[in-house]
N, C-alpha and C positions, 0 to 999 in steps of 0.2 A: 839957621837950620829950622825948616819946619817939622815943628814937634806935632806928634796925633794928637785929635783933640777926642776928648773921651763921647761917647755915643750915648745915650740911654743913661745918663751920667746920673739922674733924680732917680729913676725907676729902679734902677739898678741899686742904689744903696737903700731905697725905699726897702725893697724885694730881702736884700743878701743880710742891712747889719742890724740885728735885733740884740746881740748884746756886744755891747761897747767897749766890755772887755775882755771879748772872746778872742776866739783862736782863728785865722781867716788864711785862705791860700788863693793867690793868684794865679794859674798857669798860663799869663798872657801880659806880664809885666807890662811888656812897649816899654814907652820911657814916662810910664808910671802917672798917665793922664787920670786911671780911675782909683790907682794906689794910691796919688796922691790926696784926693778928695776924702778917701775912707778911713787912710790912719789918721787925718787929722783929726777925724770923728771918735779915735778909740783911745783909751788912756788904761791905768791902770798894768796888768799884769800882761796888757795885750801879746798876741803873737801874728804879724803879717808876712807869711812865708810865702814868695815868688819867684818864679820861672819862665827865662825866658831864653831862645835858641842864638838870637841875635846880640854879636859879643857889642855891639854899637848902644844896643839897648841898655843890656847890662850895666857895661860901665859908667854910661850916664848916670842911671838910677842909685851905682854904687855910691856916689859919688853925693846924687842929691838928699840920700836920703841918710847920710852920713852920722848924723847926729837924732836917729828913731834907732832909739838897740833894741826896739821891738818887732823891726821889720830886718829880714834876713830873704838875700837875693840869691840863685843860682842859677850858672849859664849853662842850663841845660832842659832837655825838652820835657813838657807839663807830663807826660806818661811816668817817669820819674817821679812821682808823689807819692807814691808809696815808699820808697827809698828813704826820699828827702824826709819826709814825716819821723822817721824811723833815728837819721842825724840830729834833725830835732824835737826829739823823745815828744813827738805828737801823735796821740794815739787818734783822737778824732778832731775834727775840725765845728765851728759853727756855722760857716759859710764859706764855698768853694766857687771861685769865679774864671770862667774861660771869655775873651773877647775876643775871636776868633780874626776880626778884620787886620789888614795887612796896617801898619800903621805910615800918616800922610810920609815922613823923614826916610822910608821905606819906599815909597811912592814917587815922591818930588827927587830925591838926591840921585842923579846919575851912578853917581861910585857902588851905588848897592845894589844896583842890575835888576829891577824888579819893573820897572817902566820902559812903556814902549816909547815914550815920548822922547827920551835923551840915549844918546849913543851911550853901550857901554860896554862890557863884555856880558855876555850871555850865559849869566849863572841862575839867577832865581833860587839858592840854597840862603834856608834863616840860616844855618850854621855853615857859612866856610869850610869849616875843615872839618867836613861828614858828608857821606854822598858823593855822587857826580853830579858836574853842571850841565846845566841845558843844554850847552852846547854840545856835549859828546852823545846825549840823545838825539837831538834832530841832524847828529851826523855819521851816528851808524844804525840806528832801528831804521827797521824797512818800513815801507811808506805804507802798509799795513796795521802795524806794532802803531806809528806817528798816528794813523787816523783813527786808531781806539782811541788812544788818548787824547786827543784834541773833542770826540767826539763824547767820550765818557765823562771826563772829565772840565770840558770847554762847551759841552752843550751846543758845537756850532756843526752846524748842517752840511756846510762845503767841506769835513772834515777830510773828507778822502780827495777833494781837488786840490787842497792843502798842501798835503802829504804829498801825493805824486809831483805838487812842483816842488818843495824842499828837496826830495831825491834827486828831481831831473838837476837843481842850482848847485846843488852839494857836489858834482860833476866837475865841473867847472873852477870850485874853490870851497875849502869848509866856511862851515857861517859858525862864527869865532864873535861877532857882535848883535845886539839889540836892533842895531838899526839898517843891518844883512837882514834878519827874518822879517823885519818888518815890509819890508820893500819887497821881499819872495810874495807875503801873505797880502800887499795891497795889487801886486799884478795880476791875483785870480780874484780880489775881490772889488765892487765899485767903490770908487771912493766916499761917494755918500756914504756906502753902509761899514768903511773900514773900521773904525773905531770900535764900534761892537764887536767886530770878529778878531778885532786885534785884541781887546779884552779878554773875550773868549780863550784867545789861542795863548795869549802868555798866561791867563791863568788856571789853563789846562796843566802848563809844561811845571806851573810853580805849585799846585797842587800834586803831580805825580814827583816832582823830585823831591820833596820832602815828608812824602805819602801822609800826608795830611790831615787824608778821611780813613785813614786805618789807626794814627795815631789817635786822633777824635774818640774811636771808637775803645779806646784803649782806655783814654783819660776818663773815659765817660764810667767805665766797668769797676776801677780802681776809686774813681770818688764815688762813689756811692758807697762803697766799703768801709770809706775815712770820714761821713759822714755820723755827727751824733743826733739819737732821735731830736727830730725838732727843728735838723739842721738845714740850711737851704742853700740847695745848688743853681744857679744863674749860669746861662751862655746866650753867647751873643752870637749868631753870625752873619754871615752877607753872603750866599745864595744857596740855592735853595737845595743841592747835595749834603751841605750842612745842616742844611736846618732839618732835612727830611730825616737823617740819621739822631739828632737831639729828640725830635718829636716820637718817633716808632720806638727807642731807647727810653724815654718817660714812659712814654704810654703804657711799653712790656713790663716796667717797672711797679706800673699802678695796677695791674691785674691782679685780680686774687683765684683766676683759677684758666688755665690755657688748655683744658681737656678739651675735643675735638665737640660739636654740637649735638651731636647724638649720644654720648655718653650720659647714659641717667643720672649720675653721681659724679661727682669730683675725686677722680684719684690720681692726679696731680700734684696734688697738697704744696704748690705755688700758694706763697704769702706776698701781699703788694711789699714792698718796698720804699715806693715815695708816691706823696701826693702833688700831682699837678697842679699847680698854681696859676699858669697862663692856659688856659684854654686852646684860647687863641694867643697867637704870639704878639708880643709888646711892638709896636711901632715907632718910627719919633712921630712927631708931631711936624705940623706947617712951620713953624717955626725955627724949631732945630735945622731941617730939609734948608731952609735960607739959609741959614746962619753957615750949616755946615754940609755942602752939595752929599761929599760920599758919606754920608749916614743913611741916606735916603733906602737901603737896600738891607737896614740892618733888621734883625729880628730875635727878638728876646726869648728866652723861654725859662720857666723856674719850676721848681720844684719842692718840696718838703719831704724828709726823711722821716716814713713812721718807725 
Protein backbone atom coordinates (compact mmCIF):
# COMPACT_ATOMS: atom_id res chain seq x y z
CA UNK A 1 0.00 0.00 0.00
CA UNK A 2 1.34 3.46 -0.70
CA UNK A 3 1.03 5.33 2.30
CA UNK A 4 1.23 9.64 1.74
CA UNK A 5 4.26 10.87 2.61
CA UNK A 6 3.97 13.99 4.78
CA UNK A 7 4.88 17.54 2.84
CA UNK A 8 6.52 20.49 4.60
CA UNK A 9 7.04 17.79 7.27
CA UNK A 10 10.30 20.29 9.05
CA UNK A 11 8.42 23.57 8.42
CA UNK A 12 5.50 22.42 9.60
CA UNK A 13 6.39 21.13 13.02
CA UNK A 14 8.94 24.00 13.02
CA UNK A 15 5.81 26.55 12.54
CA UNK A 16 2.89 24.44 14.74
CA UNK A 17 4.81 22.68 18.04
CA UNK A 18 6.14 25.20 20.48
CA UNK A 19 5.00 23.29 23.54
CA UNK A 20 5.51 19.81 23.83
CA UNK A 21 2.90 19.26 25.95
CA UNK A 22 0.24 21.07 24.57
CA UNK A 23 -3.02 20.32 23.15
CA UNK A 24 -2.76 19.72 19.17
CA UNK A 25 -5.60 18.97 16.39
CA UNK A 26 -5.16 17.51 13.25
CA UNK A 27 -8.15 17.90 10.81
CA UNK A 28 -6.26 15.97 8.07
CA UNK A 29 -5.15 12.73 9.77
CA UNK A 30 -4.37 10.68 6.28
CA UNK A 31 -2.66 7.74 7.56
CA UNK A 32 -0.88 9.94 10.04
CA UNK A 33 2.41 10.93 7.96
CA UNK A 34 2.53 14.28 9.93
CA UNK A 35 0.71 12.77 13.14
CA UNK A 36 3.17 10.56 13.30
CA UNK A 37 6.42 12.85 13.32
CA UNK A 38 4.62 15.37 16.09
CA UNK A 39 3.35 13.08 18.79
CA UNK A 40 6.54 11.44 18.89
CA UNK A 41 7.77 15.04 19.75
CA UNK A 42 5.24 15.52 22.62
CA UNK A 43 5.11 13.81 26.02
CA UNK A 44 3.75 14.62 29.18
CA UNK A 45 -0.05 15.36 29.60
CA UNK A 46 -0.16 15.82 25.67
CA UNK A 47 -3.60 15.76 23.89
CA UNK A 48 -3.47 14.94 19.74
CA UNK A 49 -7.07 15.14 18.61
CA UNK A 50 -7.66 14.07 14.64
CA UNK A 51 -10.15 13.89 11.98
CA UNK A 52 -10.29 12.42 9.12
CA UNK A 53 -13.41 11.60 6.40
CA UNK A 54 -11.72 8.43 5.04
CA UNK A 55 -12.90 5.28 6.95
CA UNK A 56 -9.32 3.65 5.17
CA UNK A 57 -7.47 6.38 6.85
CA UNK A 58 -9.09 6.06 10.02
CA UNK A 59 -8.68 2.62 10.83
CA UNK A 60 -5.08 2.47 9.74
CA UNK A 61 -4.29 5.19 12.17
CA UNK A 62 -6.63 3.46 14.82
CA UNK A 63 -4.86 0.86 14.68
CA UNK A 64 -1.00 2.44 14.51
CA UNK A 65 -1.35 4.69 16.96
CA UNK A 66 -2.68 2.14 19.35
CA UNK A 67 -0.50 2.39 22.22
CA UNK A 68 -0.46 6.95 22.40
CA UNK A 69 -3.57 7.39 24.92
CA UNK A 70 -2.78 10.77 24.14
CA UNK A 71 -3.73 10.80 20.63
CA UNK A 72 -7.74 10.22 20.00
CA UNK A 73 -8.89 9.74 16.17
CA UNK A 74 -12.45 10.47 14.69
CA UNK A 75 -13.98 9.37 11.41
CA UNK A 76 -15.39 12.33 10.66
CA UNK A 77 -14.93 15.74 8.86
CA UNK A 78 -12.34 18.62 10.29
CA UNK A 79 -15.71 21.20 10.41
CA UNK A 80 -16.58 18.94 13.43
CA UNK A 81 -13.86 20.58 15.88
CA UNK A 82 -15.87 22.35 17.64
CA UNK A 83 -18.02 19.36 18.53
CA UNK A 84 -15.08 16.92 18.96
CA UNK A 85 -13.22 19.68 21.38
CA UNK A 86 -16.31 19.67 23.26
CA UNK A 87 -16.15 15.29 23.67
CA UNK A 88 -12.83 16.03 24.72
CA UNK A 89 -13.36 18.65 27.34
CA UNK A 90 -10.84 20.85 25.12
CA UNK A 91 -11.47 24.21 25.47
CA UNK A 92 -8.53 25.69 23.21
CA UNK A 93 -5.92 24.18 21.35
CA UNK A 94 -1.98 25.08 20.91
CA UNK A 95 -1.74 24.28 17.51
CA UNK A 96 -4.30 23.36 14.78
CA UNK A 97 -3.21 21.75 11.60
CA UNK A 98 -5.15 21.15 8.03
CA UNK A 99 -3.04 19.26 5.11
CA UNK A 100 -5.36 19.74 2.70
CA UNK A 101 -3.65 17.33 -0.27
CA UNK A 102 -5.45 14.21 -1.32
CA UNK A 103 -3.17 11.51 0.15
CA UNK A 104 -0.60 9.06 -2.53
CA UNK A 105 -3.02 5.44 -0.92
CA UNK A 106 -5.84 7.73 -2.19
CA UNK A 107 -4.13 8.46 -5.34
CA UNK A 108 -2.35 5.16 -6.48
CA UNK A 109 -5.14 2.52 -5.09
CA UNK A 110 -7.80 1.84 -7.77
CA UNK A 111 -10.62 0.68 -5.15
CA UNK A 112 -10.77 4.38 -3.87
CA UNK A 113 -11.94 6.02 -7.08
CA UNK A 114 -9.88 9.13 -6.91
CA UNK A 115 -7.42 8.40 -9.96
CA UNK A 116 -7.82 8.79 -13.49
CA UNK A 117 -5.20 6.49 -14.14
CA UNK A 118 -6.90 2.89 -12.92
CA UNK A 119 -10.29 1.76 -13.71
CA UNK A 120 -12.77 2.19 -10.95
CA UNK A 121 -16.21 3.14 -10.15
CA UNK A 122 -16.69 6.88 -10.35
CA UNK A 123 -17.19 8.03 -6.85
CA UNK A 124 -14.47 10.63 -5.66
CA UNK A 125 -16.46 10.93 -1.94
CA UNK A 126 -13.48 10.92 1.32
CA UNK A 127 -16.65 9.42 3.04
CA UNK A 128 -18.56 6.59 1.38
CA UNK A 129 -21.56 6.82 3.06
CA UNK A 130 -22.45 10.74 2.76
CA UNK A 131 -23.20 12.43 -0.33
CA UNK A 132 -23.58 11.42 -3.90
CA UNK A 133 -20.95 9.98 -6.19
CA UNK A 134 -19.61 11.47 -9.31
CA UNK A 135 -21.22 9.41 -11.13
CA UNK A 136 -24.74 10.41 -10.54
CA UNK A 137 -23.39 14.07 -11.28
CA UNK A 138 -21.87 13.73 -14.58
CA UNK A 139 -25.20 11.65 -15.23
CA UNK A 140 -28.03 13.92 -14.54
CA UNK A 141 -26.69 17.71 -14.18
CA UNK A 142 -27.05 19.44 -17.62
CA UNK A 143 -24.00 20.19 -19.47
CA UNK A 144 -24.36 23.72 -18.15
CA UNK A 145 -24.53 22.86 -14.14
CA UNK A 146 -21.23 20.06 -15.53
CA UNK A 147 -19.29 23.05 -17.16
CA UNK A 148 -19.64 25.42 -13.92
CA UNK A 149 -18.11 23.00 -12.20
CA UNK A 150 -15.44 21.63 -14.09
CA UNK A 151 -14.71 25.29 -14.83
CA UNK A 152 -15.10 26.80 -11.19
CA UNK A 153 -13.77 24.42 -9.62
CA UNK A 154 -11.13 22.38 -12.38
CA UNK A 155 -9.89 25.66 -13.69
CA UNK A 156 -10.04 24.17 -17.20
CA UNK A 157 -10.84 26.16 -20.24
CA UNK A 158 -12.65 23.45 -22.47
CA UNK A 159 -14.96 23.31 -19.57
CA UNK A 160 -18.14 23.56 -21.58
CA UNK A 161 -16.73 21.19 -24.70
CA UNK A 162 -16.48 18.91 -21.77
CA UNK A 163 -19.77 19.01 -20.59
CA UNK A 164 -21.71 18.99 -24.01
CA UNK A 165 -19.82 15.63 -24.83
CA UNK A 166 -20.48 13.88 -21.25
CA UNK A 167 -24.30 14.70 -22.14
CA UNK A 168 -24.00 13.76 -25.90
CA UNK A 169 -22.01 9.93 -24.30
CA UNK A 170 -24.39 9.70 -21.34
CA UNK A 171 -27.03 8.89 -24.39
CA UNK A 172 -25.72 6.19 -25.25
CA UNK A 173 -24.97 4.50 -21.82
CA UNK A 174 -24.34 6.06 -18.14
CA UNK A 175 -20.59 6.54 -17.26
CA UNK A 176 -20.71 4.34 -13.96
CA UNK A 177 -16.63 4.17 -14.27
CA UNK A 178 -13.19 6.27 -13.98
CA UNK A 179 -11.95 5.03 -17.09
CA UNK A 180 -15.75 5.83 -19.25
CA UNK A 181 -15.06 9.78 -18.36
CA UNK A 182 -11.67 9.46 -19.06
CA UNK A 183 -11.86 8.50 -22.55
CA UNK A 184 -15.27 11.02 -23.04
CA UNK A 185 -12.66 13.82 -21.62
CA UNK A 186 -9.48 12.52 -23.89
CA UNK A 187 -11.84 12.69 -27.38
CA UNK A 188 -12.36 16.52 -27.03
CA UNK A 189 -8.89 16.90 -25.59
CA UNK A 190 -5.18 16.33 -27.33
CA UNK A 191 -3.48 13.80 -26.00
CA UNK A 192 -0.45 15.85 -25.35
CA UNK A 193 -2.38 18.18 -23.15
CA UNK A 194 -4.87 15.24 -21.56
CA UNK A 195 -3.34 14.74 -18.23
CA UNK A 196 -3.61 18.29 -17.16
CA UNK A 197 -7.23 18.47 -18.11
CA UNK A 198 -7.80 15.09 -16.80
CA UNK A 199 -6.44 16.55 -13.49
CA UNK A 200 -8.42 19.50 -13.83
CA UNK A 201 -11.72 17.59 -14.50
CA UNK A 202 -11.55 14.78 -11.82
CA UNK A 203 -10.42 17.30 -9.39
CA UNK A 204 -13.11 19.58 -10.17
CA UNK A 205 -15.86 16.53 -9.63
CA UNK A 206 -13.75 15.52 -6.13
CA UNK A 207 -13.73 19.05 -4.85
CA UNK A 208 -17.70 19.74 -5.56
CA UNK A 209 -18.74 16.38 -4.17
CA UNK A 210 -17.37 16.68 -1.01
CA UNK A 211 -17.72 20.68 -1.11
CA UNK A 212 -14.45 21.09 -0.07
CA UNK A 213 -14.02 24.81 -0.28
CA UNK A 214 -17.12 25.50 1.85
CA UNK A 215 -15.92 23.03 4.39
CA UNK A 216 -12.28 24.91 4.38
CA UNK A 217 -14.16 27.81 4.97
CA UNK A 218 -16.01 26.38 7.87
CA UNK A 219 -12.93 24.79 9.47
CA UNK A 220 -11.16 27.85 9.11
CA UNK A 221 -14.03 30.19 11.16
CA UNK A 222 -14.37 27.49 13.93
CA UNK A 223 -10.29 27.24 14.56
CA UNK A 224 -9.71 30.40 15.10
CA UNK A 225 -12.35 30.30 17.93
CA UNK A 226 -10.50 26.96 19.63
CA UNK A 227 -7.37 28.61 19.29
CA UNK A 228 -5.42 29.92 22.60
CA UNK A 229 -3.64 33.36 22.47
CA UNK A 230 -0.28 32.34 21.18
CA UNK A 231 -1.68 29.54 19.50
CA UNK A 232 -0.76 28.66 15.76
CA UNK A 233 -2.83 27.57 12.95
CA UNK A 234 -0.75 25.80 9.92
CA UNK A 235 -2.57 24.67 6.47
CA UNK A 236 -1.22 23.26 3.65
CA UNK A 237 -2.82 23.12 0.28
CA UNK A 238 -2.29 22.26 -3.36
CA UNK A 239 -3.92 24.76 -5.64
CA UNK A 240 -4.56 27.82 -5.69
CA UNK A 241 -8.83 28.00 -4.81
CA UNK A 242 -7.25 26.79 -1.49
CA UNK A 243 -4.88 28.59 -0.94
CA UNK A 244 -6.54 31.97 -2.06
CA UNK A 245 -9.43 31.25 0.52
CA UNK A 246 -6.57 30.45 3.62
CA UNK A 247 -4.75 33.62 2.42
CA UNK A 248 -7.85 36.47 2.24
CA UNK A 249 -9.18 34.41 5.67
CA UNK A 250 -5.55 35.33 7.51
CA UNK A 251 -5.37 38.42 6.15
CA UNK A 252 -9.22 39.54 7.19
CA UNK A 253 -8.18 38.06 10.32
CA UNK A 254 -4.94 40.35 10.86
CA UNK A 255 -6.99 43.61 10.17
CA UNK A 256 -7.59 45.88 12.94
CA UNK A 257 -9.98 48.01 11.24
CA UNK A 258 -12.27 47.28 7.72
CA UNK A 259 -13.99 50.83 7.72
CA UNK A 260 -14.41 51.91 4.06
CA UNK A 261 -11.29 54.56 3.04
CA UNK A 262 -12.98 57.57 3.39
CA UNK A 263 -14.10 57.20 6.80
CA UNK A 264 -12.17 59.72 9.16
CA UNK A 265 -12.35 57.55 12.11
CA UNK A 266 -12.75 53.83 12.67
CA UNK A 267 -16.20 52.89 13.67
CA UNK A 268 -15.85 49.37 13.03
CA UNK A 269 -14.10 48.52 16.26
CA UNK A 270 -12.71 45.08 14.30
CA UNK A 271 -9.85 43.84 16.46
CA UNK A 272 -7.07 41.55 14.44
CA UNK A 273 -7.37 38.20 15.59
CA UNK A 274 -4.18 36.54 14.22
CA UNK A 275 -0.81 37.38 13.25
CA UNK A 276 0.47 36.12 9.82
CA UNK A 277 3.52 34.33 9.90
CA UNK A 278 4.07 33.37 6.20
CA UNK A 279 3.87 36.33 4.32
CA UNK A 280 4.49 34.52 1.51
CA UNK A 281 3.53 31.06 1.60
CA UNK A 282 6.14 28.11 2.59
CA UNK A 283 7.34 26.22 -0.35
CA UNK A 284 9.34 22.60 -0.37
CA UNK A 285 12.41 22.89 -1.50
CA UNK A 286 14.56 21.15 -4.76
CA UNK A 287 15.00 18.59 -2.86
CA UNK A 288 11.75 17.61 -1.27
CA UNK A 289 10.18 18.24 -5.30
CA UNK A 290 12.84 15.02 -6.16
CA UNK A 291 12.38 13.06 -3.45
CA UNK A 292 8.54 13.53 -3.58
CA UNK A 293 7.02 14.64 -7.30
CA UNK A 294 3.37 15.62 -5.82
CA UNK A 295 4.61 18.11 -3.12
CA UNK A 296 5.80 20.27 -5.75
CA UNK A 297 2.22 22.22 -5.71
CA UNK A 298 1.88 22.41 -1.93
CA UNK A 299 1.79 25.68 -0.01
CA UNK A 300 1.91 26.60 3.53
CA UNK A 301 0.45 29.24 5.25
CA UNK A 302 0.60 29.98 9.26
CA UNK A 303 -0.63 32.03 11.55
CA UNK A 304 -0.62 33.19 15.36
CA UNK A 305 -3.58 33.84 17.67
CA UNK A 306 -3.41 37.40 19.35
Amino acid sequence: MSIHVPVLLNETIDLLVKNRSGKYFDGTLGFGGHASNIINLLSGDYKYIATDKDSNAFNFCVDKFKNYPGAKFYNASFTNIDVISKIEFIDFYDGILADLGVSSFQLDEADSGFTYRENAALDLRMDKNSGVPASKIVNTYSDEKLADIIFKFGEEKKSRQIARRIVEKRKDAKIETTLELTRIIESVIPTLHANKTLSRVFQALRIYVNNELDELKIFLEKSVKLLKPGGIIVIISFHSLEDRIVKEFFKYQSLDCICPPESPICICGKKPGLEILTRKPVIPGDEEIRINKRSRSAKLRAARKI
